[in-house]
BAFI-3210 file (N, C-alpha, C; in Angstrom, 3 decimals, decimal comma, padded with zeros to 6 digits):
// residues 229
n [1|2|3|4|5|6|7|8|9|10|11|12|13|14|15|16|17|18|19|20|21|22|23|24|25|26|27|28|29|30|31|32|33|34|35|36|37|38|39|40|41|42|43|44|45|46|47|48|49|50|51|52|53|54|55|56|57|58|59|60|61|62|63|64|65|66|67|68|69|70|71|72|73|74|75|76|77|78|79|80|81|82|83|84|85|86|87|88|89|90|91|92|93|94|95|96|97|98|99|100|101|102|103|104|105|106|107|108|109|110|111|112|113|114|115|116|117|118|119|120|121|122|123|124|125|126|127|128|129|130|131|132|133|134|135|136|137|138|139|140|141|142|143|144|145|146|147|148|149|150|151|152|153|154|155|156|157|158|159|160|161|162|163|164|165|166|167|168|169|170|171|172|173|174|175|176|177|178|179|180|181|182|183|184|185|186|187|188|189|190|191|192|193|194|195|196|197|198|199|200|201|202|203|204|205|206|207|208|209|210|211|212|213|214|215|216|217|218|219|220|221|222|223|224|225|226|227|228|229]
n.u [-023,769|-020,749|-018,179|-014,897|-013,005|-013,537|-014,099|-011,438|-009,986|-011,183|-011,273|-008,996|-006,238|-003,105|-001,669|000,455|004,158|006,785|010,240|012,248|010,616|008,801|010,786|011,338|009,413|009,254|011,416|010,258|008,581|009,620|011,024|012,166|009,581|009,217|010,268|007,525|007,102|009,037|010,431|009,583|011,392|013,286|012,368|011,328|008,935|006,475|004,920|002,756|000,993|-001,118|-002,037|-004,921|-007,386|-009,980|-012,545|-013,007|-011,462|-012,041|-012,823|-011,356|-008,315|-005,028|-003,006|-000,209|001,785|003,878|005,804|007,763|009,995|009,746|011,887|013,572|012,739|012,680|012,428|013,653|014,813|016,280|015,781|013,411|010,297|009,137|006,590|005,677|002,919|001,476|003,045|003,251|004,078|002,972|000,324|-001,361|-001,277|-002,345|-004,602|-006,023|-006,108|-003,345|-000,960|002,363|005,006|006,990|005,397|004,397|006,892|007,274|005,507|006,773|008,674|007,865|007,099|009,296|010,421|008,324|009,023|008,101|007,390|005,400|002,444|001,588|-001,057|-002,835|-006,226|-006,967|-009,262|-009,475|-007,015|-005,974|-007,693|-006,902|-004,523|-004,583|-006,538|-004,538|-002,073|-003,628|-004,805|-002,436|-000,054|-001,160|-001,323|-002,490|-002,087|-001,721|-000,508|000,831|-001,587|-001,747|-003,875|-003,880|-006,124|-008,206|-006,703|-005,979|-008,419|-007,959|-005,960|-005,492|-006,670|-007,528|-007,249|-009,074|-011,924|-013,257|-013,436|-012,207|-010,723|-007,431|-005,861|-007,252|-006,400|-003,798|-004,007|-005,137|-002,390|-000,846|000,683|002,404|000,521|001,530|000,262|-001,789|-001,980|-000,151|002,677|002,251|004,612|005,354|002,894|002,958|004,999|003,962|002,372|004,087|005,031|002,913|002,815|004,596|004,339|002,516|003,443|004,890|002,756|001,645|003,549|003,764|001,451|001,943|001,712|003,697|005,227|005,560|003,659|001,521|001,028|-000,216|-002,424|-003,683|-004,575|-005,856|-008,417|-009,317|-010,446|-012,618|-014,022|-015,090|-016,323|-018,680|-019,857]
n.v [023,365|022,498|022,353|024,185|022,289|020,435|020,127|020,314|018,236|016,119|013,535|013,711|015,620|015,475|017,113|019,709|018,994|020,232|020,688|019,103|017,157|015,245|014,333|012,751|011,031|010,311|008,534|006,571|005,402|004,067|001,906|-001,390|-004,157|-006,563|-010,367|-012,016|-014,814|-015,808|-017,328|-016,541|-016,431|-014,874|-012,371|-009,009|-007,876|-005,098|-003,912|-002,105|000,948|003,360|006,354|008,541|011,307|010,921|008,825|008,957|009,553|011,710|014,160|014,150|013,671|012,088|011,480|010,336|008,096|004,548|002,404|-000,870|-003,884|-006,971|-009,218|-012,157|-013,706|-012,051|-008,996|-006,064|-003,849|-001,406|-001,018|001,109|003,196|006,233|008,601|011,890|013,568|015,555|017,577|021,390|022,604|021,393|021,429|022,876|022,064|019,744|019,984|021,568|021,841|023,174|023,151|021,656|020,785|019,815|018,243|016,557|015,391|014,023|012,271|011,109|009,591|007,500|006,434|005,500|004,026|001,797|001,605|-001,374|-003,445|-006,431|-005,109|-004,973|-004,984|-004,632|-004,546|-003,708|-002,351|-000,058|001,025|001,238|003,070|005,905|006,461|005,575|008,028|010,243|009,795|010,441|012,872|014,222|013,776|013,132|009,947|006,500|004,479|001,341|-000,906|-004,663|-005,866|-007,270|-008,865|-008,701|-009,306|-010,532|-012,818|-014,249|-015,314|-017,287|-018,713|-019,346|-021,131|-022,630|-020,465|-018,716|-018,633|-015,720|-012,618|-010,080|-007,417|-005,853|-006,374|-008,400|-010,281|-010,280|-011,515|-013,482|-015,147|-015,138|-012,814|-009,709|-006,996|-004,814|-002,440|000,386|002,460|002,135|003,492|004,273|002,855|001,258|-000,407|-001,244|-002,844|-004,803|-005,459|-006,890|-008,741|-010,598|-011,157|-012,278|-014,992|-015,624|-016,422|-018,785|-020,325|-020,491|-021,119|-023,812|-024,937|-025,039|-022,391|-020,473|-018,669|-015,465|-014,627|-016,731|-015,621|-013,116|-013,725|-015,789|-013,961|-012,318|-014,308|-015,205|-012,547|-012,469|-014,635|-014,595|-012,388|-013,217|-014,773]
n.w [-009,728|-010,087|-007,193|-007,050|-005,657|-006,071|-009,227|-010,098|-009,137|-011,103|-013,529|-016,260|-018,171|-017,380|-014,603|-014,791|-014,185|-012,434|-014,283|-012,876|-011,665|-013,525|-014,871|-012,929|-013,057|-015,173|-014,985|-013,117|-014,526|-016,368|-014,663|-014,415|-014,410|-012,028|-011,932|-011,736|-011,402|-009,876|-007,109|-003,500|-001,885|-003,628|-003,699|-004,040|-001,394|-000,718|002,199|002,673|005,058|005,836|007,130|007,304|007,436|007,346|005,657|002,729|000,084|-001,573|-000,014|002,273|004,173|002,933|005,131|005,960|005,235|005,601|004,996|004,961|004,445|002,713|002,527|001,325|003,098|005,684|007,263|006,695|008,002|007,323|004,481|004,822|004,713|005,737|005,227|006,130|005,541|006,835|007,655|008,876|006,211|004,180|004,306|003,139|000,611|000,536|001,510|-000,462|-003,993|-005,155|-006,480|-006,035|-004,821|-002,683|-001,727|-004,136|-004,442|-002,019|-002,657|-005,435|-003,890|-002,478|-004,693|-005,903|-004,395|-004,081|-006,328|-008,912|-007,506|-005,803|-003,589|-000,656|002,023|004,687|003,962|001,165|-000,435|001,298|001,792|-000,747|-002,506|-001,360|-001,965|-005,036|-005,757|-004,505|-006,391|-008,757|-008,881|-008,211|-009,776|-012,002|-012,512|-012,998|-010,571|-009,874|-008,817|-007,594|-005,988|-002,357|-000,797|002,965|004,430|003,134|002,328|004,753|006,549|004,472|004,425|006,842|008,430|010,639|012,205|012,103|010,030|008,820|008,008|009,607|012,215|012,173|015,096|015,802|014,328|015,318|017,980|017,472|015,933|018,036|017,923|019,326|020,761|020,821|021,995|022,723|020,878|018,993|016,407|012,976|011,335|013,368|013,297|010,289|010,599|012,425|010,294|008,272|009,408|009,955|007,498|007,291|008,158|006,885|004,630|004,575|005,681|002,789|000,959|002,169|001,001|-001,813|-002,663|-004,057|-005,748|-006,495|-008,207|-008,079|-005,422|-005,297|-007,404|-005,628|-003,691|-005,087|-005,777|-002,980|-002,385|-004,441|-004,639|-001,325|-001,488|-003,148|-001,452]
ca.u [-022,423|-019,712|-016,932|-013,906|-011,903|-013,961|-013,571|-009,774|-009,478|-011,396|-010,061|-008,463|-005,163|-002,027|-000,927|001,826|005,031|008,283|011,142|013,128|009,736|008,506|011,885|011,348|008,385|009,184|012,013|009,329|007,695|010,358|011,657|011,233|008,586|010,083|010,032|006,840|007,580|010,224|010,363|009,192|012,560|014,124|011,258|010,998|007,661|006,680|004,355|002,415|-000,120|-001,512|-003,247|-006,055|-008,111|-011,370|-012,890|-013,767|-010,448|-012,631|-013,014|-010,101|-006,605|-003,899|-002,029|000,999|002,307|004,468|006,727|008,601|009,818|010,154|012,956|014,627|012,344|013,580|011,906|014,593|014,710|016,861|015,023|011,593|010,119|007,830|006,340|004,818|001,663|000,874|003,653|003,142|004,727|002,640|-001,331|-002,313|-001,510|-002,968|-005,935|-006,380|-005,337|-002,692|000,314|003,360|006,421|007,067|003,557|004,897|008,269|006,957|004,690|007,606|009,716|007,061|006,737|010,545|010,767|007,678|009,932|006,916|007,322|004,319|002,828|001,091|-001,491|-004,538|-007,632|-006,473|-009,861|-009,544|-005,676|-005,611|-008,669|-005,934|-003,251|-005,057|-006,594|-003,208|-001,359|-003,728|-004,956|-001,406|001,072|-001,660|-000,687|-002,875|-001,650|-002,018|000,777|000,081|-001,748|-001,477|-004,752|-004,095|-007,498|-008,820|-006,181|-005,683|-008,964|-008,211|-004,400|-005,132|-008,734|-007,980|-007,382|-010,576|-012,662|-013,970|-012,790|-012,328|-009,654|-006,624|-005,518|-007,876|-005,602|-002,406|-004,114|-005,186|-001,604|000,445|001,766|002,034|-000,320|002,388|-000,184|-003,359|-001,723|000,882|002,944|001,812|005,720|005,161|001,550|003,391|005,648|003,207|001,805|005,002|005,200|002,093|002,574|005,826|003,647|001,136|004,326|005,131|001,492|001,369|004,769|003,077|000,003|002,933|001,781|005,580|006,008|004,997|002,378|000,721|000,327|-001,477|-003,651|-004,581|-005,163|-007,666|-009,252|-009,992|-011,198|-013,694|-014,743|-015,427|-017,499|-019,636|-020,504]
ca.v [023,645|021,730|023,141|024,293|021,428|018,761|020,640|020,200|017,178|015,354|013,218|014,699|015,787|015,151|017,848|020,273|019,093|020,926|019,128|017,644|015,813|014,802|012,858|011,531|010,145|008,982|007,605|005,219|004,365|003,158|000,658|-002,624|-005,126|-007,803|-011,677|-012,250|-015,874|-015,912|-017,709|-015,996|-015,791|-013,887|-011,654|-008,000|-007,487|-003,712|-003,854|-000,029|000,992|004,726|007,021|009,631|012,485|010,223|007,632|009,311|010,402|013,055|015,222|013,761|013,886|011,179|011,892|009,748|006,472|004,024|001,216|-001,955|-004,602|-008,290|-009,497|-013,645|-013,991|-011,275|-008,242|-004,791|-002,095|-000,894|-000,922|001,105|004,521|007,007|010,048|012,327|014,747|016,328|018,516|022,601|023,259|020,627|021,196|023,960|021,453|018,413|020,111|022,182|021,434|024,153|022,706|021,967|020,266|019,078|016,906|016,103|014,972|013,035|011,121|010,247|008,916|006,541|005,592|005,029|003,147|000,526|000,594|-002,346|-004,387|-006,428|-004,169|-006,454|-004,248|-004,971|-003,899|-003,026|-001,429|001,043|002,109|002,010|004,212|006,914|006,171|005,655|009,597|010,808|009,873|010,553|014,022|015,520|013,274|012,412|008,329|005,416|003,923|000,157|-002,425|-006,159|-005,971|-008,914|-008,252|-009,630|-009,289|-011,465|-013,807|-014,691|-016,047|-018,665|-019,609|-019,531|-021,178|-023,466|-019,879|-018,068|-018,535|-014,602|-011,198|-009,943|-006,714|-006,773|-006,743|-009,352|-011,394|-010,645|-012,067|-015,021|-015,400|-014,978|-011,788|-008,608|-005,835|-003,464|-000,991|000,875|003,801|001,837|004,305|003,736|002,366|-000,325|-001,173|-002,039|-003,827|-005,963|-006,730|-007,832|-010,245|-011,295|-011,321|-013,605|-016,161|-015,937|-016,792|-020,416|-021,075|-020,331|-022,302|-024,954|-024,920|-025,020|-021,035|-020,593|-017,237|-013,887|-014,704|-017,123|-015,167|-012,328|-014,364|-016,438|-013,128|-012,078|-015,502|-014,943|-011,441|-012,932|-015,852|-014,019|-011,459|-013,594|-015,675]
ca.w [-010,246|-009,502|-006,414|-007,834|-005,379|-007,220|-010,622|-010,440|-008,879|-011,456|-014,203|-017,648|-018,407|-016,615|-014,014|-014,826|-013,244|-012,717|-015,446|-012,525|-011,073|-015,020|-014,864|-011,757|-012,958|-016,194|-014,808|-012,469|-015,110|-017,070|-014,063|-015,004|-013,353|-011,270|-012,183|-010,363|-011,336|-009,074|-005,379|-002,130|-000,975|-004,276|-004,206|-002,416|-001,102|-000,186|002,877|003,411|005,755|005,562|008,122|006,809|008,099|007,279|005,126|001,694|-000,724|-002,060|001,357|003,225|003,738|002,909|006,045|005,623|004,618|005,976|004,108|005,050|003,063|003,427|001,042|001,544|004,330|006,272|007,366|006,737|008,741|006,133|003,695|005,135|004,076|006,328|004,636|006,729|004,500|007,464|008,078|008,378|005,164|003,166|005,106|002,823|-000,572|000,755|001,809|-001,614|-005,590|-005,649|-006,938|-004,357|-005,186|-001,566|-001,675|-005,039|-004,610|-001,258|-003,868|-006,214|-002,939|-002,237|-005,880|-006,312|-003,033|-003,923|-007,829|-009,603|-006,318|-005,194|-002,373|000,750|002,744|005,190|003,652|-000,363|-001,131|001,628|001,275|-002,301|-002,819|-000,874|-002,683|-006,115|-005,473|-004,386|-007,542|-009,799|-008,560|-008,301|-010,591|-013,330|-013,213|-012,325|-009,459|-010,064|-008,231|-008,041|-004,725|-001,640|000,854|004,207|005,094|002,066|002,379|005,976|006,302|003,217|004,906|008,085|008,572|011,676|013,381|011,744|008,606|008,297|007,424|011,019|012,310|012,523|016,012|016,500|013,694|015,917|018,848|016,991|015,698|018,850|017,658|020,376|019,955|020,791|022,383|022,015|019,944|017,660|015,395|011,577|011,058|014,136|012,173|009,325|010,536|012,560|009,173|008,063|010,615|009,399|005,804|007,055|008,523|005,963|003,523|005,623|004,664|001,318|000,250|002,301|-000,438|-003,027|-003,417|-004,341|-006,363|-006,121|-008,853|-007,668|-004,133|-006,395|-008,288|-004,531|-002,998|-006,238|-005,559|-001,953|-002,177|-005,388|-003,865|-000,305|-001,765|-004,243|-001,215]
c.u [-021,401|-018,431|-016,000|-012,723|-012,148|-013,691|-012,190|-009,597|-010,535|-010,650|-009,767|-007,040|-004,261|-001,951|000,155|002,794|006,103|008,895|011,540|011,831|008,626|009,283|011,619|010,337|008,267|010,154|011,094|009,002|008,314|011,073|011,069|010,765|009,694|009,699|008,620|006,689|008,670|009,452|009,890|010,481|013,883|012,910|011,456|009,584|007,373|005,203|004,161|001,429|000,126|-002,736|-003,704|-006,745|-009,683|-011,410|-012,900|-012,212|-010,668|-012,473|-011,552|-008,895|-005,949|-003,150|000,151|001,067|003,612|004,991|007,731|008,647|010,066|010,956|014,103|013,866|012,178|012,524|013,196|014,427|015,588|016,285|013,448|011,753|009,160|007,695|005,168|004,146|001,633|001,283|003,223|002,888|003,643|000,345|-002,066|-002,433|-002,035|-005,032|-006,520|-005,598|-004,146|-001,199|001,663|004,462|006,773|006,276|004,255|005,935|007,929|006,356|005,998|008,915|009,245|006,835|008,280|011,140|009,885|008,645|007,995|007,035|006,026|003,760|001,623|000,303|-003,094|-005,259|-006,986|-007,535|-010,076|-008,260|-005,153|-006,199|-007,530|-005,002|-003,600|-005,338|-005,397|-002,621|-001,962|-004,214|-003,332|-000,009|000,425|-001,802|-001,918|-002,371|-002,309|-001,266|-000,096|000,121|-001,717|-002,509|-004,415|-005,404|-008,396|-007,890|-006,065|-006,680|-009,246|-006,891|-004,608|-006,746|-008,660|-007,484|-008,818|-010,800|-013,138|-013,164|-013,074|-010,880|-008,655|-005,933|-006,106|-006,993|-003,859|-002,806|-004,425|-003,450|-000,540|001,244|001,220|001,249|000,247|001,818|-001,343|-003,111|-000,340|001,661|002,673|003,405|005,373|004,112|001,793|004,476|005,291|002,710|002,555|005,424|004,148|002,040|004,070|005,269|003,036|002,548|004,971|003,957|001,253|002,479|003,935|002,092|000,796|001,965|003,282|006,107|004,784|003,769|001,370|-000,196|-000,630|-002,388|-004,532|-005,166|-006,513|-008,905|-009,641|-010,925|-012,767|-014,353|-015,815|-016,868|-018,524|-020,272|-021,468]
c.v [022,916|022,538|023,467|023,169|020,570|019,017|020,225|018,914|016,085|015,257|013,981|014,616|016,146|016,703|018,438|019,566|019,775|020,015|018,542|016,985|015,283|014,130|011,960|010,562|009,746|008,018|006,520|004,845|003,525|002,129|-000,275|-003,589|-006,495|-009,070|-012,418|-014,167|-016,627|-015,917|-016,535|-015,175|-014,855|-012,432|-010,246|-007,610|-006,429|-004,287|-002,051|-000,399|002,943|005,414|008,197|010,662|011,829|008,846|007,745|010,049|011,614|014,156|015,019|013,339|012,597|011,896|011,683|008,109|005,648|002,860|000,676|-003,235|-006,026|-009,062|-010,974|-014,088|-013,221|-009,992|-006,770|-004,027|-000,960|-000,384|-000,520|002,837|004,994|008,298|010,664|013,430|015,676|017,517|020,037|022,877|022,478|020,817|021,810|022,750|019,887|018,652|020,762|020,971|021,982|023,152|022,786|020,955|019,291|018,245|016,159|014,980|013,364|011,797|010,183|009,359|007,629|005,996|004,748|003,904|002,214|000,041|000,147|-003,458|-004,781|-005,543|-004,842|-005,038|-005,361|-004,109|-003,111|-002,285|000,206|001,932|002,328|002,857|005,558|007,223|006,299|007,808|010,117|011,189|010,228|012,069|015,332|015,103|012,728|010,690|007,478|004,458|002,081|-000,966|-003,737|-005,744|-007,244|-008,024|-009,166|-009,887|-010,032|-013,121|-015,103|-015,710|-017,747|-019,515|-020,218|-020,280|-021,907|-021,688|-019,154|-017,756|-017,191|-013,493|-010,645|-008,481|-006,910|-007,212|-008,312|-010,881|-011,457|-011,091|-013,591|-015,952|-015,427|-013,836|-010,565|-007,882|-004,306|-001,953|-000,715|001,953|003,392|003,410|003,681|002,742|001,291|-000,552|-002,098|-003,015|-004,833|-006,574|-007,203|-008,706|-011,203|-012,227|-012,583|-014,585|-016,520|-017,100|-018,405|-020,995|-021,385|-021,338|-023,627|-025,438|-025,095|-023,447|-020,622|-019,472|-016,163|-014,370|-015,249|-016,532|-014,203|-013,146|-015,226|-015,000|-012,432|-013,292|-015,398|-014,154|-012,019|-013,860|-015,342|-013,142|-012,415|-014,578|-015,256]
c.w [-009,392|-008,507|-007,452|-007,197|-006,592|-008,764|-010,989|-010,236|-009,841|-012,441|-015,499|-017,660|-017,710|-015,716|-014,487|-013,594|-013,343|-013,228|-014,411|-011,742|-012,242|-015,165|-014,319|-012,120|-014,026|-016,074|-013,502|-013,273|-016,042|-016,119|-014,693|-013,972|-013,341|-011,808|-011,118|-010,572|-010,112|-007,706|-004,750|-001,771|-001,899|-004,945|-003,409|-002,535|-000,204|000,754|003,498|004,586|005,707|006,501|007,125|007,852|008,211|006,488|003,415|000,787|-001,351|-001,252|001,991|003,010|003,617|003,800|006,116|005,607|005,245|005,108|004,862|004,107|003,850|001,719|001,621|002,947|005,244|006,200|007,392|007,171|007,999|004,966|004,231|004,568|004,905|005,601|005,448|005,924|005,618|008,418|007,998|006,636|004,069|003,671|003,888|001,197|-000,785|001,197|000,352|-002,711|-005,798|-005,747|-006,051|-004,507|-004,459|-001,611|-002,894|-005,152|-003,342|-001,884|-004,459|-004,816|-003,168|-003,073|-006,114|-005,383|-003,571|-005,256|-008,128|-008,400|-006,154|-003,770|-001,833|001,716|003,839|005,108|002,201|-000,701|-000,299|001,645|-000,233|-002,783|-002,051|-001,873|-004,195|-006,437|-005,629|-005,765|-008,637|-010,121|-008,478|-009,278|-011,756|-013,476|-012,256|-011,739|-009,226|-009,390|-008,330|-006,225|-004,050|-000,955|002,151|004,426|004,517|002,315|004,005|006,240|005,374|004,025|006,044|008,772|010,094|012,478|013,471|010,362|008,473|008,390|009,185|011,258|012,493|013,572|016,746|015,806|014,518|017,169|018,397|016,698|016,473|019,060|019,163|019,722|019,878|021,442|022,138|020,840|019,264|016,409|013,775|011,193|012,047|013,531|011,538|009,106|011,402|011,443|008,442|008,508|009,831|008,228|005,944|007,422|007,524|004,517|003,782|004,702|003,903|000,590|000,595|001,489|-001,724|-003,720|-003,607|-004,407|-005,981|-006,916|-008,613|-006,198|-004,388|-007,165|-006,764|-003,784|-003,664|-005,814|-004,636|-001,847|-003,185|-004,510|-002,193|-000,952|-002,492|-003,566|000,244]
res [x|x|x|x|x|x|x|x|x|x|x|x|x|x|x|x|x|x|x|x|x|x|x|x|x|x|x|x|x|x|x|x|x|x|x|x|x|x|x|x|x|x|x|x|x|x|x|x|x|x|x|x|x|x|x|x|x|x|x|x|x|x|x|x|x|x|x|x|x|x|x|x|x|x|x|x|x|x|x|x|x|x|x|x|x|x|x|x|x|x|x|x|x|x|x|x|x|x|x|x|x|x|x|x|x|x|x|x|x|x|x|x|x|x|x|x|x|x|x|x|x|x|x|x|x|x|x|x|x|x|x|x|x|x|x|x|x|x|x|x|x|x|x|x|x|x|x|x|x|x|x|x|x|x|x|x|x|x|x|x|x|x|x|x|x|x|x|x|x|x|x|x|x|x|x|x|x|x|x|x|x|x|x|x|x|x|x|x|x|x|x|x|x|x|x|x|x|x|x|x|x|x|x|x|x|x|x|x|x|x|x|x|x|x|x|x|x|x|x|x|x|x|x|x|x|x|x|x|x]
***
């Protein structure tokens, strides 16, 4: 017989939400998607990174999430988002199904903040499997963006520093960048990999990768190519 977590949290029919977070979230889904035609430098690109309780979205917690953006080149400190899951008030609805507004509402921040933005991570199959769970376990929606992997890509841009899928501190020592520490806050993380993802963006113009689209379709191509070889 199946638990009653796993019972709930599998797929079917949307979640009850309260009306004002049913707005909130049909008003996300009605934003409209960005020109991913469009340059590098009229582009905003959401850069996350996300700490957990483990490895497995089934058992383990989405702790919290971090967001910075890189928009004309430019990295914003203005423009960033931290959501912390792992407050008191929020333990008991991150660890269970039971319905919770706060967990909820934290969700739609983080949705209204990426907007349809491309969103730039290292390692897409292990923070979107979080993130994918998340949204679809307590807001019903498949959680899809046009992903960028560093971790697929870097390897293809950057080959005279290292041809293989490798961590990433070991890519900010290759690259010059600081390591900032042994115990980085998830917000400094992500904005080392916006550093990154600004270098990586030098490269890529250099390749005449130009627009947002093409940097999604080279980052599909890496990850394919990598694996199938």
């Amino acid at each position: 017989m199946l638990g009653l977590k796993k019972f709930l949290f599998m797929g079917g029919s949307s979640p009850a939400l309260p009306a004002d977070l049913q707005t909130a979230l049909d008003a996300w889904r009605a934003l409209p998607a960005p020109d991913l035609g469009e340059v590098h430098f009229h582009t905003r690109y959401v850069v996350i990174d996300i700490t957990c309780s483990g490895t497995n979205p089934e058992q383990d917690q989405l702790l919290s999430i971090a967001a910075s953006c890189v928009r004309q080149g430019m990295i914003t400190p203005e423009d960033s988002l931290f959501i912390d899951f792992s407050a008191p008030e929020d333990e008991a609805s991150t660890k269970e199904t039971t319905a919770d507004p706060a967990v909820d509402r934290k969700l739609l921040a983080f949705l209204h903040f990426i907007a349809k933005a491309p969103v730039v991570t290292y390692n897409v199959a292990f923070v979107s499997k979080f993130l994918q769970h998340a949204c679809k376990t307590r807001l019903g929606i498949d959680f899809q963006p046009n992903w960028i992997d560093l971790a697929w890509m870097l390897p293809s841009l950057f080959k005279d520093k290292h041809s293989g899928i490798m961590p990433l501190d070991q890519w900010l020592q290759a690259l010059g960048l600081p390591l900032g520490g042994t115990r980085r806050s998830l917000m400094d993380n992500t904005v080392l990999i916006a550093r990154i993802f600004q270098m990586l963006l030098v490269r890529a113009k250099a390749q005449e990768i130009n627009t947002a689209a093409k940097l999604i379709d080279e980052s599909h191509a890496s990850m394919a190519l990598r694996r199938h070889n």
